[in-house]
C-alpha positions in Angstrom: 10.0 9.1 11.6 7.7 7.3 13.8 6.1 4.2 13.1 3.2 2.2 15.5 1.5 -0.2 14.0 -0.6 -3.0 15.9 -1.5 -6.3 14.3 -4.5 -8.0 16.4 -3.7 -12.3 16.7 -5.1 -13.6 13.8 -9.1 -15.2 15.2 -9.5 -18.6 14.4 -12.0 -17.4 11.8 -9.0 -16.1 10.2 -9.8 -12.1 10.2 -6.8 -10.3 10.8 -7.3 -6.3 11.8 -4.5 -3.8 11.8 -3.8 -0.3 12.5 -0.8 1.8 11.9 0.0 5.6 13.2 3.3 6.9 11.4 4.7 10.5 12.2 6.7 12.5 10.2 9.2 15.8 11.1 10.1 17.9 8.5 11.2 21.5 8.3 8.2 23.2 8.5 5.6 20.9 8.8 5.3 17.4 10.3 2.7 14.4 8.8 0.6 12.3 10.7 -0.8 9.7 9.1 -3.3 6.9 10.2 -4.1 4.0 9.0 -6.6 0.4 9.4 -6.6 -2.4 7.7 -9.0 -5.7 7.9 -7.4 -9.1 6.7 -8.8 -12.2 6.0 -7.3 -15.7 5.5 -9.7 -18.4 3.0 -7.9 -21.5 2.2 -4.4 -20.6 0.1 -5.9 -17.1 0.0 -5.1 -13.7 2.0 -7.4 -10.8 1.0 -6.7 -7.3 2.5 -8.4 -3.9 2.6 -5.9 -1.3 3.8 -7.2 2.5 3.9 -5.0 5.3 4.7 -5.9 8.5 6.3 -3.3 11.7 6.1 -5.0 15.1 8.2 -3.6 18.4 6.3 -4.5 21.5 6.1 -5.8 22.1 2.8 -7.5 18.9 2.6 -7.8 15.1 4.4 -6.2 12.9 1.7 -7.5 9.1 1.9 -6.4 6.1 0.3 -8.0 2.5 -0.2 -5.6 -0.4 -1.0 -6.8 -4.1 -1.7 -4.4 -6.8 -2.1 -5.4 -10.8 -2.8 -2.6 -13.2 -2.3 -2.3 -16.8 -3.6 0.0 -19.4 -1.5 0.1 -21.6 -4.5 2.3 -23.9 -2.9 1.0 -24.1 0.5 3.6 -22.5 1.9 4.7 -18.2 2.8 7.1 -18.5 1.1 5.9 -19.2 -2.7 3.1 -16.6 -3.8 1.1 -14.7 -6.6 -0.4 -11.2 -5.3 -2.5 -8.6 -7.5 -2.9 -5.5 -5.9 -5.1 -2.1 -6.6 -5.7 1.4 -5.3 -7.4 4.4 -5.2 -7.3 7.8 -3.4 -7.7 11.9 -3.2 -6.4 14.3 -2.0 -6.0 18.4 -1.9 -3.0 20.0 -2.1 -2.1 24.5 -2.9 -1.2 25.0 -6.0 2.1 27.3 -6.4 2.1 30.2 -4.8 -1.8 30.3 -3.8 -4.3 29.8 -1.4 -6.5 27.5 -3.6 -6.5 23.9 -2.9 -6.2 21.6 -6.1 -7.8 17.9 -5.5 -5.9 15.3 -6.8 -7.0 11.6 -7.2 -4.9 8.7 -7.7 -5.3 5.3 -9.1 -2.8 1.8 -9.0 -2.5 -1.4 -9.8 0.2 -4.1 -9.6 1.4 -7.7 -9.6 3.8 -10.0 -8.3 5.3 -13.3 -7.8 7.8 -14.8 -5.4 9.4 -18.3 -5.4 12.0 -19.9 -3.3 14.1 -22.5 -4.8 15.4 -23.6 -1.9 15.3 -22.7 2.2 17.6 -19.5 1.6 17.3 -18.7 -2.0 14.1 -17.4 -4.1 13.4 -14.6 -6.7 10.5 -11.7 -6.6 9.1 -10.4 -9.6 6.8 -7.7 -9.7 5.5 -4.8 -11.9 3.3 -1.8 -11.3 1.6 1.3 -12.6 0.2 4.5 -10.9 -1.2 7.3 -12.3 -2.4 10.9 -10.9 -4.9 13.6 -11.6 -5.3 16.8 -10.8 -8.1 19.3 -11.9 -6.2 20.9 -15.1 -6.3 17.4 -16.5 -2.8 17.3 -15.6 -2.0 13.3 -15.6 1.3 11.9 -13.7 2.2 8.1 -14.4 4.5 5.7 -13.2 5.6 2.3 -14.2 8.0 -0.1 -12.6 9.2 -3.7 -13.0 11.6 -4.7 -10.2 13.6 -8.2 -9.8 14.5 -9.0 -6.1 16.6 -11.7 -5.2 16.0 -12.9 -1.9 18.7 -14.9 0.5 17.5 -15.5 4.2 19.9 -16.9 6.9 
């Protein structure tokens, strides 16, 4: 795995853009995937639009993220985020030559608190869900508890 990513020093307008290339090797077939991302900084709030681009052969998938933060303390350490997604993309179906588009959809929340300079606690829950043509839908749910230490 290969990961480049770029952050550009934040302006003092507070935009912040990004952009990622990640390569994968596998057996038979490798994945390149690229990716940009514009960020912006208002007050105790960090918005961010992330889209993902992966090139394949039966067809370009592409994915939009959006994420808004809250730093309700001021601080990086202590915040709220809510974030969202959508994408498509094509993939065979068994044993064919027809491509299948798929389209994807997500949202999720979290919250992280420090209780001290090494200590704090994340909290966050999420659901996905995919679609394919047949009406086929996939879904996922998580909730995940992190405890953080920092030295």
């Amino acid at each position: 795995v290969l990961d480049l990513i770029y952050e550009a020093p934040v302006t003092g307008k507070g935009w912040e853009p990004a952009f990622s290339y990640d390569y994968m090797k596998f057996g038979q077939s490798d994945v390149k995937m690229y990716g940009y991302a514009l960020g912006k900084y208002w007050g105790n709030w960090y918005y961010r639009w992330k889209t993902l681009v992966v090139p394949s052969e039966p067809r370009t998938s592409v994915s939009h993220r959006v994420l808004a933060r809250n730093y309700y303390n001021g601080t990086a350490d202590d915040y709220v985020e809510i974030t969202g997604g959508f994408g498509r993309g094509g993939e065979y179906r068994r044993r064919s030559t027809i491509v299948e588009t798929t389209r994807s959809s997500s949202v999720g929340v979290a919250v992280q608190k420090y209780f001290g300079p090494q200590w704090g606690i994340k909290l966050s829950g999420d659901y996905g869900s995919e679609h394919d043509a047949n009406s086929t839908t996939l879904t996922e749910r998580g909730i995940s508890v992190s405890l953080l230490f920092r030295w």
